[in-house]
C-alpha positions in Angstrom: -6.3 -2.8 53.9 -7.8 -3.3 50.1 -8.8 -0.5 48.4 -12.2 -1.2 46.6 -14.4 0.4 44.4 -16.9 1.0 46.5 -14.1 3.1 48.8 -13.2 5.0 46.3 -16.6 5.9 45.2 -17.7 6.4 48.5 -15.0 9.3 49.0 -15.5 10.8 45.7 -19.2 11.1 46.2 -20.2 8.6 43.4 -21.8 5.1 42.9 -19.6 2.3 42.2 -21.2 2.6 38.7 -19.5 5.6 37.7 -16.3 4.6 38.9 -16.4 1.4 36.8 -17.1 3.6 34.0 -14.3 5.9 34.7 -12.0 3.2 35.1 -13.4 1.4 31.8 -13.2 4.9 29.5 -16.8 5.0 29.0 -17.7 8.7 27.1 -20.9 8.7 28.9 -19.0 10.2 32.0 -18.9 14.2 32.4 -14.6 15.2 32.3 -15.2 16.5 35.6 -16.2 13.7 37.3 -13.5 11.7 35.3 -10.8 13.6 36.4 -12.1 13.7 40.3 -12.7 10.0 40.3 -9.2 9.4 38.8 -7.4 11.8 41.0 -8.8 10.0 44.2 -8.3 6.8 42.5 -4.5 8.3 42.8 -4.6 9.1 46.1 -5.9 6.0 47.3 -3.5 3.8 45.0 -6.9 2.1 43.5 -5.8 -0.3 41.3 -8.7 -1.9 39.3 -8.9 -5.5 38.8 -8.2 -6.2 35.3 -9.5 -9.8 35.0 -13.2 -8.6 36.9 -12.9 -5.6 34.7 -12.8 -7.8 31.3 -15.7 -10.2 32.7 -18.1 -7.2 33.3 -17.4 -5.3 30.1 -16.3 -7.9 27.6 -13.2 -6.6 26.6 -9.3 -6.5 28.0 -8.2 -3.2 26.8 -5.8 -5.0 25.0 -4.4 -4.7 21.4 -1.8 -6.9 19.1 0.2 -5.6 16.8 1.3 -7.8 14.3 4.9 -7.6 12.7 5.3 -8.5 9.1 8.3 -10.1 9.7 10.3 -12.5 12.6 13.7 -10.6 12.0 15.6 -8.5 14.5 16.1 -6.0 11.6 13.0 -4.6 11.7 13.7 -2.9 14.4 16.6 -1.4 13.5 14.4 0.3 10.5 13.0 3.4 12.9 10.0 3.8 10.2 8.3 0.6 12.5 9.8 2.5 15.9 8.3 5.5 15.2 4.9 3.6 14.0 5.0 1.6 17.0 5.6 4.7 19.1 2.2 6.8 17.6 0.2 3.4 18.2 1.6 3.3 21.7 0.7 6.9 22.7 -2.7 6.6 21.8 -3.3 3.3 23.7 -1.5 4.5 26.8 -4.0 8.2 26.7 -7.1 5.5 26.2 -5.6 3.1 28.8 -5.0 0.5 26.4 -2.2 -2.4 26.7 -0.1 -3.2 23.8 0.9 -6.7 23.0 3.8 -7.0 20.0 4.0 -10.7 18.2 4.7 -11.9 14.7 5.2 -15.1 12.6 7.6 -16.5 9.8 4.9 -17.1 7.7 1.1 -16.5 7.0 -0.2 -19.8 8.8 2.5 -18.6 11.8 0.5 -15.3 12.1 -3.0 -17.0 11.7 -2.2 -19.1 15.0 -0.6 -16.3 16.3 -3.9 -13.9 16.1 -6.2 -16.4 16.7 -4.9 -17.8 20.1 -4.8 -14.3 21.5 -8.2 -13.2 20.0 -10.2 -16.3 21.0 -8.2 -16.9 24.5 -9.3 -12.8 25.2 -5.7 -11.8 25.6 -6.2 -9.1 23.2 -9.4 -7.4 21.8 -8.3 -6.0 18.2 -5.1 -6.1 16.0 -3.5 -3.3 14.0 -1.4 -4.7 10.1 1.5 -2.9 9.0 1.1 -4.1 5.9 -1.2 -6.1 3.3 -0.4 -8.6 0.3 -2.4 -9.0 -2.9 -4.1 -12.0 -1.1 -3.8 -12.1 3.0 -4.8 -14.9 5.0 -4.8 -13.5 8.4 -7.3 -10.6 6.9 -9.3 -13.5 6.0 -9.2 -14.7 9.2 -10.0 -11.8 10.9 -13.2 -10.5 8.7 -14.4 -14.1 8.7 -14.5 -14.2 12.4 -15.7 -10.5 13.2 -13.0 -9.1 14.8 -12.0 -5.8 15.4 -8.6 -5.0 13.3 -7.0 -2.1 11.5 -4.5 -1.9 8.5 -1.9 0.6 8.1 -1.9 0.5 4.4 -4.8 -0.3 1.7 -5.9 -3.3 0.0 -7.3 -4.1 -3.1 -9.3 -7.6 -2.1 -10.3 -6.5 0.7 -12.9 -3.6 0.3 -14.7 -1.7 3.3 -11.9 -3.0 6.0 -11.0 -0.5 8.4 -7.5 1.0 7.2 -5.2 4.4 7.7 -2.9 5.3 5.2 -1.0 7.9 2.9 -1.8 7.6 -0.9 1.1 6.5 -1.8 0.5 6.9 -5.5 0.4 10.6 -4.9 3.5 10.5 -2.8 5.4 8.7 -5.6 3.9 10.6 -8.3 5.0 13.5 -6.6 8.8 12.7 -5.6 8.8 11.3 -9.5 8.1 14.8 -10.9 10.6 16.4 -8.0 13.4 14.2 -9.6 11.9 15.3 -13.4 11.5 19.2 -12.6 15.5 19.2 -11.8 16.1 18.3 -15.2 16.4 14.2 -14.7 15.0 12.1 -17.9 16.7 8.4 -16.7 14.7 7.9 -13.5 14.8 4.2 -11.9 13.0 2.7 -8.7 14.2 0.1 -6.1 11.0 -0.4 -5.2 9.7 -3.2 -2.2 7.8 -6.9 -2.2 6.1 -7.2 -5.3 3.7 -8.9 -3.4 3.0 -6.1 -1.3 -0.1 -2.9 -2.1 2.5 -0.6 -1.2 4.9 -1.1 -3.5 2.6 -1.6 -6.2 1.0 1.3 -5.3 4.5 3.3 -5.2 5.3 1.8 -9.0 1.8 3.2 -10.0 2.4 6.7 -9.2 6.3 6.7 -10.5 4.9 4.9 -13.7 2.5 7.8 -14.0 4.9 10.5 -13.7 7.2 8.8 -16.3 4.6 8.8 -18.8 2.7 12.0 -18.2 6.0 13.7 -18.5 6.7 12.0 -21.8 9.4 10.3 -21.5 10.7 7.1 -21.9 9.1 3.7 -19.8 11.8 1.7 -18.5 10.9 -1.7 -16.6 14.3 -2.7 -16.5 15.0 0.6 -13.9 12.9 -1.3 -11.5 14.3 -3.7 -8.8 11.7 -5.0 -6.5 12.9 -7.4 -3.3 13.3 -6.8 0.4 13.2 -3.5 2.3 16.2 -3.6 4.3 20.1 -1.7 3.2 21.9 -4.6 2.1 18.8 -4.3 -1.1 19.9 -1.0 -1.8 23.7 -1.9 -1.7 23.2 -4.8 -4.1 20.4 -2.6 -6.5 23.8 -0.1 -6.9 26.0 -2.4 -8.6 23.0 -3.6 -11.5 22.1 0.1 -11.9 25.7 1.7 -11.9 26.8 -1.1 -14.8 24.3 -0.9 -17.0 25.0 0.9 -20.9 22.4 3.4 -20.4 22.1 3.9 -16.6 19.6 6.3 -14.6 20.6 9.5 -13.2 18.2 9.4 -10.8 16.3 6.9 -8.8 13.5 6.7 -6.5 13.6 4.6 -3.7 11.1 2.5 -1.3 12.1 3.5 2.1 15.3 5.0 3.8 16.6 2.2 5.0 17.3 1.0 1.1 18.0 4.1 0.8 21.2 4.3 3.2 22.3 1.1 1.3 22.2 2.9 -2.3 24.2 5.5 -0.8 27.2 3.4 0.7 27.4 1.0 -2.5 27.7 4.3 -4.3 30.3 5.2 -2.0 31.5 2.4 -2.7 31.9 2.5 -6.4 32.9 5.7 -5.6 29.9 7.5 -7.1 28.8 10.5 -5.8 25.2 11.9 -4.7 23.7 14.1 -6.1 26.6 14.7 -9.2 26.8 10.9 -11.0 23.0 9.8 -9.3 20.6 12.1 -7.9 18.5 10.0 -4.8 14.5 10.3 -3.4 13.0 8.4 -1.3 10.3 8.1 1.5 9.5 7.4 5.1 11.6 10.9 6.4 13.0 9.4 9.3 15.0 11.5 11.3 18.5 9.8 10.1 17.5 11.0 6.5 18.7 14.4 7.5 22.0 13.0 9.4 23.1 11.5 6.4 26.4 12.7 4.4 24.3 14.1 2.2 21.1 14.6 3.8 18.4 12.5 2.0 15.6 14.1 -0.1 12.6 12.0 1.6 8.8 12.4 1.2 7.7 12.1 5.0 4.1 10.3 5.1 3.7 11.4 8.8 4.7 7.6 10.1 3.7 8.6 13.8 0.6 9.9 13.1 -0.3 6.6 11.0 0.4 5.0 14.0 -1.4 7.3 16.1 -4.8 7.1 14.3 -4.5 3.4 13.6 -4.8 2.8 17.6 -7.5 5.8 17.8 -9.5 3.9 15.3 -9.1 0.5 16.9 -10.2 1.5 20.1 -13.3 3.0 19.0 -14.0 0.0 16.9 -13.9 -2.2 20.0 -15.0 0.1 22.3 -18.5 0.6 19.9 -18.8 -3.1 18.0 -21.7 -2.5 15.5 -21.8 1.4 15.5 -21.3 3.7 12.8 -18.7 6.3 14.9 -15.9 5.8 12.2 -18.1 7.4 9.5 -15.1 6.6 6.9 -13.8 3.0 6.9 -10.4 4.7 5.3 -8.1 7.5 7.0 -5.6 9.1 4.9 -2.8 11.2 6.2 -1.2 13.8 4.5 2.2 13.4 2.8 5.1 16.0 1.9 8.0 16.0 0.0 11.0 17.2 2.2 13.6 18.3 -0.5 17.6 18.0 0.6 20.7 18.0 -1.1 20.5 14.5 -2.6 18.3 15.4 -5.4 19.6 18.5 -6.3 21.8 17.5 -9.6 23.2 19.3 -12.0 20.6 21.0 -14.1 22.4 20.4 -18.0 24.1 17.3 -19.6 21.7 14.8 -17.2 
């Protein structure tokens, strides 16, 4: 026989009402009669119809995430696994479904969040990342709907958005690098296209300089963040006349791929080129020799991304955010690839 609504709310002493406010994670419910309803909702092995559910209250619990890329190396990179895994605990505690989806291109991702936005298969969409101009932002600001960016943008001002400042972060792991005694610094650095790398340029600019030392733009490679970059960026940096003895790099990954092309050349780190980078995934401290990462707190970017998603299709209109921009705290977790030798650097 069919469990219903009106069984269960019979036997938990309730109107159907409430338990259609249970089951849709309405706030206006006391926690006590949440957790009853839900327990005999258990019990009885109530499942609620999804499709009904979406007609009444306008929304699927649904959410997209949106890849920056169509590549199966992205997920070998654990900084978008451990994103994806934040974004995924918070939809799961607010009962939210995740879909995953990407394009080649900008007009791929376009159609891409457009057919699941206006078919209602989804009711929001979280970025990983923005470019100087961004057409699916566009899109989605045009046409009201709910989205979050992990990252920042310069265009697009007011959007809702969670982030580290990564001008800090940079600033920071520059002057890390520049307190050990290092005056030829360089940065492998990611899309030039992308806020986040230009944001990460900024704040190692501004350490050079404040320190006084010498500005360098031809220490700065900018292309892809994957380890075959950081393989490649080794053999321009390790030929040059005058050549750094440190660098600062994007994102682990890269920065795996600067350590085996030094290996390679038969380099070693820290003694010929002292290595920072950021992301912290857990492999930075498996690696032969542990990496010197600043760790921007990647699951709880992901965590609060979702969090602030749901409320913002949960409450369309309402001012619950009260900031349109979350920042979450960085630190610089120092290891033995930027501890160089302290005289004749």
């Amino acid at each position: 026989m069919q469990v219903t609504m009106k069984k269960v709310a019979r036997r938990a002493g309730v109107s159907s009402s409430t338990v259609s406010r249970v089951v849709s994670g309405h706030p206006n419910v006391r926690e006590e009669t949440s957790r009853k309803v839900k327990k005999i909702m258990d019990e009885m092995k109530y499942t609620p119809n999804m499709i009904a559910k979406s007609l009444v209250s306008k929304i699927t619990s649904s959410m997209c995430i949106l890849l920056p890329m169509q590549d199966e190396k992205l997920f070998s990179n654990l900084f978008y696994m451990e994103l994806i895994r934040g974004i995924a605990t918070q939809a799961n505690l607010s009962g939210f479904d995740i879909l995953i989806s990407s394009g080649a291109n900008e007009n791929e991702e376009v159609e891409t969040v457009s057919r699941l936005l206006k078919g209602r298969h989804v009711d929001g969409v979280i970025l990983f990342s923005s470019g100087k101009e961004d057409a699916v932002i566009d899109f989605l600001k045009i046409n009201g709907y709910p989205f979050v960016l992990i990252g920042r943008s310069d265009k697009y001002n007011g959007i809702l958005s969670v982030d580290t400042n990564n001008v800090t972060a940079a600033y920071d792991a520059t002057n890390h690098l520049i307190s050990r005694g290092h005056k030829r610094i360089g940065f492998v650095s990611g899309p030039s296209n992308l806020t986040i790398s230009c944001d990460r340029l900024k704040g190692y600019r501004k350490a050079i300089l404040d320190n006084g030392l010498e500005w360098h733009p031809e220490w700065i490679l900018d292309g892809e963040v994957i380890q075959d970059r950081g393989y490649q960026a080794m053999s321009f940096f390790m030929n040059l006349p005058e050549r750094p003895t440190a660098i600062l790099v994007v994102d682990d990954m890269v920065a795996f791929g600067v350590i085996s092309g030094l290996n390679k050349l038969k380099y070693k780190v820290p003694d010929d080129l002292a290595v920072v980078t950021f992301n912290n995934t857990p492999l930075t401290e498996l690696s032969n020799p542990p990496i010197s990462s600043i760790d921007i707190g990647i699951y709880q970017l992901g965590f609060t991304a979702s969090q602030v998603l749901i409320k913002s299709i949960q409450h369309p209109g309402n001012d619950t955010q009260h900031t349109n921009r979350f920042i979450i705290e960085h630190q610089l977790i120092v290891r033995e690839s930027s501890i160089p030798k302290l005289l004749g650097v």
